[in-house]
C-alpha positions as CSV (number, residue, x, y, z in Angstrom):
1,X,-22.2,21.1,9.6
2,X,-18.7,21.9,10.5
3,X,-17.9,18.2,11.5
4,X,-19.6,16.7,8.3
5,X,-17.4,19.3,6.9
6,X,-14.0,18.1,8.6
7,X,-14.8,14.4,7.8
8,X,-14.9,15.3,3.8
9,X,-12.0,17.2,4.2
10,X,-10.1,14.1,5.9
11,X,-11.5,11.7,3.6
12,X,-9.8,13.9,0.8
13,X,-6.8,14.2,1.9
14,X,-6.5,10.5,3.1
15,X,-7.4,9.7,-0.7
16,X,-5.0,11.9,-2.1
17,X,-2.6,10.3,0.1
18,X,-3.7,6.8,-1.4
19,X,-2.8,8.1,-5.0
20,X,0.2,9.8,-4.6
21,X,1.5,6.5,-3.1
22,X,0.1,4.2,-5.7
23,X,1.9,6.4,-8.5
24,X,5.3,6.6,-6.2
25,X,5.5,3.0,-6.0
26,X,4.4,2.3,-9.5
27,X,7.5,4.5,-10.8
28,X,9.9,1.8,-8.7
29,X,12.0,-0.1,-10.8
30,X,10.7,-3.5,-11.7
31,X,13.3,-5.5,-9.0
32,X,12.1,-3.5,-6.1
33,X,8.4,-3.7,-7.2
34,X,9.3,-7.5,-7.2
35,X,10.6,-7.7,-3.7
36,X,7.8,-6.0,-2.4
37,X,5.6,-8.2,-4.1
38,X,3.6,-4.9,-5.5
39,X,1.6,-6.2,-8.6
40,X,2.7,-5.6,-12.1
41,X,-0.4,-3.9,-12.5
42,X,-2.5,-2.4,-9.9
43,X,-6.0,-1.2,-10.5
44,X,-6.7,2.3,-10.4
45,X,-8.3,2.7,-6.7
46,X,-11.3,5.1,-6.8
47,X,-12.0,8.0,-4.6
48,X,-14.0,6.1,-1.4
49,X,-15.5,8.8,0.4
50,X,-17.7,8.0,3.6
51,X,-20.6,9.7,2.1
């Protein structure tokens, strides 16, 4: 129980992770989104959760 447990626990963190890293390269300016070729407009990524 205590490793199924862990796993969600991981698996949220590694999402949050995801989102706050989306929304800090979506607040770049437009010329260093550019270099990085990061699109104009990314899609939203859901929560994927191994479970």
């Amino acid at each position: 129980m205590f490793k199924s447990l862990s796993r969600i626990r991981a698996a949220f963190a590694k999402a949050s992770l995801r989102r706050r890293t989306t929304r800090e390269l979506n607040e770049l300016p437009q010329e260093i989104k550019r270099d990085i070729d990061w699109p104009e407009r990314a899609e939203p990524d859901e929560i994927r959760l191994p479970f």
